[in-house]
C-alpha positions as a Markdown table, in Angstrom:
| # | Residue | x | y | z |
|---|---|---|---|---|
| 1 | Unk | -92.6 | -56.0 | 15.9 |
| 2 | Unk | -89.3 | -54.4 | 14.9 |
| 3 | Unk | -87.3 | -56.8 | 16.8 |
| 4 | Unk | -88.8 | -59.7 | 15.1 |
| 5 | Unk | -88.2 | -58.0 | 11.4 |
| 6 | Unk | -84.5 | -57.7 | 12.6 |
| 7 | Unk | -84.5 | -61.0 | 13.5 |
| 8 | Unk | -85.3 | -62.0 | 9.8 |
| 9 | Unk | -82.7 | -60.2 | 8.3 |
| 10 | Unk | -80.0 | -62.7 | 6.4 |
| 11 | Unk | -76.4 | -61.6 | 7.2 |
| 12 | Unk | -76.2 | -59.9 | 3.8 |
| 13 | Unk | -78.4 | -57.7 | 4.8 |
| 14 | Unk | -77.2 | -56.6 | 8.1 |
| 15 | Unk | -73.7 | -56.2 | 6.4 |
| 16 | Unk | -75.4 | -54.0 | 3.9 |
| 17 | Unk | -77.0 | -51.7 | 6.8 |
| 18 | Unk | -73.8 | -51.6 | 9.1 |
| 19 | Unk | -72.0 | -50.1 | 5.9 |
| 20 | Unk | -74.9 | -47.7 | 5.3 |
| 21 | Unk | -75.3 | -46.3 | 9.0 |
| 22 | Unk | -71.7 | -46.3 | 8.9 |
| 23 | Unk | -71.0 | -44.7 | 5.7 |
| 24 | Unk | -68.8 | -47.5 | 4.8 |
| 25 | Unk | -68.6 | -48.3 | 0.8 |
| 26 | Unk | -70.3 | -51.7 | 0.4 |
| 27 | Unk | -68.4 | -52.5 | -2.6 |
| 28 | Unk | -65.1 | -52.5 | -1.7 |
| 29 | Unk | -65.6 | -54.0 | 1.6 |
| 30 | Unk | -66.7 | -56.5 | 0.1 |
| 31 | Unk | -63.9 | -57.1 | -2.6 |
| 32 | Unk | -61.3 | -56.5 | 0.4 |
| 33 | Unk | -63.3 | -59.4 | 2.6 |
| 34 | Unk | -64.9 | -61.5 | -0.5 |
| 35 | Unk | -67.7 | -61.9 | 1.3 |
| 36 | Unk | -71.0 | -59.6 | 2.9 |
| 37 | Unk | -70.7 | -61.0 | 6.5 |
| 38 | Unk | -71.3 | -58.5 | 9.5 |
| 39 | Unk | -69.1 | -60.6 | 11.9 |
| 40 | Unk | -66.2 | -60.7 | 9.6 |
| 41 | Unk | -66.4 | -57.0 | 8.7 |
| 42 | Unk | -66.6 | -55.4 | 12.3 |
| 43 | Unk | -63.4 | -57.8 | 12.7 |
| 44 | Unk | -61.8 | -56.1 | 9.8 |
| 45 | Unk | -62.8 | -52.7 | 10.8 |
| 46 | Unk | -61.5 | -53.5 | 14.3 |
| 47 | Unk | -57.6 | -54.0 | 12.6 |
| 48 | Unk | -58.0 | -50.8 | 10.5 |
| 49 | Unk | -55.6 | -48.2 | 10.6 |
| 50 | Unk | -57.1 | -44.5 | 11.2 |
| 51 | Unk | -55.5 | -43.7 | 8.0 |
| 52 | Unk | -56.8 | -46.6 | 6.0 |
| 53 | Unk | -61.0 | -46.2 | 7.5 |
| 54 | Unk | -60.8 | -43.2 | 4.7 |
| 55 | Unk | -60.2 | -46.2 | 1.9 |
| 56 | Unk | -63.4 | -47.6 | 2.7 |
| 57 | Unk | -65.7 | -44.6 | 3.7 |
| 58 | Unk | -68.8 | -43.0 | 1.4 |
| 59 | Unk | -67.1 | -39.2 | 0.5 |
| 60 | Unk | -70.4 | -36.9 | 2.2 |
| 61 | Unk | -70.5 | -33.7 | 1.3 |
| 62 | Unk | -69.7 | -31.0 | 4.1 |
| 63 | Unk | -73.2 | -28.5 | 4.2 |
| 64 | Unk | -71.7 | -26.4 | 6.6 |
| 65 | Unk | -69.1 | -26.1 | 4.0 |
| 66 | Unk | -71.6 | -25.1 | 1.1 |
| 67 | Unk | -73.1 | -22.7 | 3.7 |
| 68 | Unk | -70.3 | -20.9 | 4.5 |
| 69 | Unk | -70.6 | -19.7 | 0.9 |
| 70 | Unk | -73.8 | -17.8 | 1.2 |
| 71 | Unk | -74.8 | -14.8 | 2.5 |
| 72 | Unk | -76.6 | -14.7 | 5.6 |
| 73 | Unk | -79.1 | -11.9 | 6.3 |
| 74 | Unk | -78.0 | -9.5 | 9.0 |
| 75 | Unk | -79.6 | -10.2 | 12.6 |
């Protein structure tokens, strides 16, 4: 059943959930490509620099970060 629903997705939307899964910002991949297609975006993300990926990633915040700031109770 879940291969057919994937099998009805338009390219927009599998361009849409690459990005997602991928933390990828939809938005300007899509300004830098002018278009939402899958194909031409793994080709795209294929020539990127290592320095450049950061351009089009989705900023996460770091929880072991924010943990590091509070107190954990002694063991």
């Amino acid at each position: 059943m879940e291969l057919d629903e994937n099998l009805e997705l338009t390219s927009e939307e599998i361009f849409e959930i690459v990005c997602q899964e991928s933390h990828l910002n939809t938005d300007f991949l899509k300004q830098a490509l002018g278009c939402k297609c899958p194909f031409a975006l793994i080709g795209f993300i294929n020539e990127l620099e290592f320095n450049e990926f950061s351009i089009y990633s989705v900023i996460i915040e770091d929880l072991n970060t924010h943990s590091q700031n509070v107190k954990q109770p002694a063991i």
